[in-house]
C-alpha positions in Angstrom: 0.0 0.0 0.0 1.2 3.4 -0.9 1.4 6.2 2.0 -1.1 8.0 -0.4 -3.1 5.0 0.2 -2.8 4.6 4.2 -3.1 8.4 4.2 -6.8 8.1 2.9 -7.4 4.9 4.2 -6.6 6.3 8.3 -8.4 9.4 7.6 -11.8 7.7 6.4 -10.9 5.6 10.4 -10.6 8.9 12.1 -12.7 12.2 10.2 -15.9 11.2 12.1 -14.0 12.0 15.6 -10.8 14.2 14.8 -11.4 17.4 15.8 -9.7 20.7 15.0 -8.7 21.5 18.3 -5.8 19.0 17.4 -4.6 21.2 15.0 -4.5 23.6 17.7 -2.6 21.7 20.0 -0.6 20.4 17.5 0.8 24.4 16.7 1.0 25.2 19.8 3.3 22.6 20.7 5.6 23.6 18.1 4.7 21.5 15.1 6.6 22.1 11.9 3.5 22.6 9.6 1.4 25.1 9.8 -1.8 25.5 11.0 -3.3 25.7 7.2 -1.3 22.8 6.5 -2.7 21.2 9.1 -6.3 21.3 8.9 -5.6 21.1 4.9 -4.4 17.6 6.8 -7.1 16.9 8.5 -9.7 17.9 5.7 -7.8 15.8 2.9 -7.0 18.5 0.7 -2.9 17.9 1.7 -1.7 14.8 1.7 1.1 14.3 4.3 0.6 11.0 5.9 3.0 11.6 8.9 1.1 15.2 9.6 -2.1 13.1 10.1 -0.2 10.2 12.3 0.8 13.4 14.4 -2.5 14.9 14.4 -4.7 11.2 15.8 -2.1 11.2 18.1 -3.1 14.3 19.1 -6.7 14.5 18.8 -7.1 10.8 19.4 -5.3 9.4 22.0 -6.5 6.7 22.7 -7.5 5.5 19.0 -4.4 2.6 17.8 -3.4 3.2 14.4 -3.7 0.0 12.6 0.5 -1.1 12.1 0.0 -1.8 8.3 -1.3 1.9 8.0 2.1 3.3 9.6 4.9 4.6 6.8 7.7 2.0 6.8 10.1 3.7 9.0 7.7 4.1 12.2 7.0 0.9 11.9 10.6 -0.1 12.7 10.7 2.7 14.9 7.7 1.7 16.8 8.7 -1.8 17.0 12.1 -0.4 18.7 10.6 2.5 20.9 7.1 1.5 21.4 4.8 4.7 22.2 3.0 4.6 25.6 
């Protein structure tokens, strides 16, 4: 699967219950992307599939992303640093 694909694919899991107030958060804590990119994110009209990891984390704590919709690299870096 493409990242272009798991993009879509995790945003149709989460758009119901991701909020803006992630992007929010996401700013203030000193995210690299804007806040238009962001909620561009969030509404699917920019495609950044690690922005929108970054913003269910956020948003949705407690929501596990499904491993085979990681990119590549956090998957080995998950599997060597689990997140808590």
């Amino acid at each position: 699967m493409t990242d272009r694909q798991k993009y879509f694919h995790l945003l149709a899991l989460v758009c119901e219950d991701l909020h803006a107030s992630a992007v929010d958060v996401a700013v203030r804590g000193g995210h690299e992307a804007s806040s238009v990119k962001l909620m561009g994110v969030r509404h699917g009209r920019y495609i950044k599939l690690a922005w929108l990891i970054d913003l269910v984390r956020i948003g949705l704590p407690d929501f596990s992303i499904p491993a085979e919709l990681l990119p590549a690299e956090k998957q080995v870096q998950e599997a060597l640093f689990p997140i808590s």
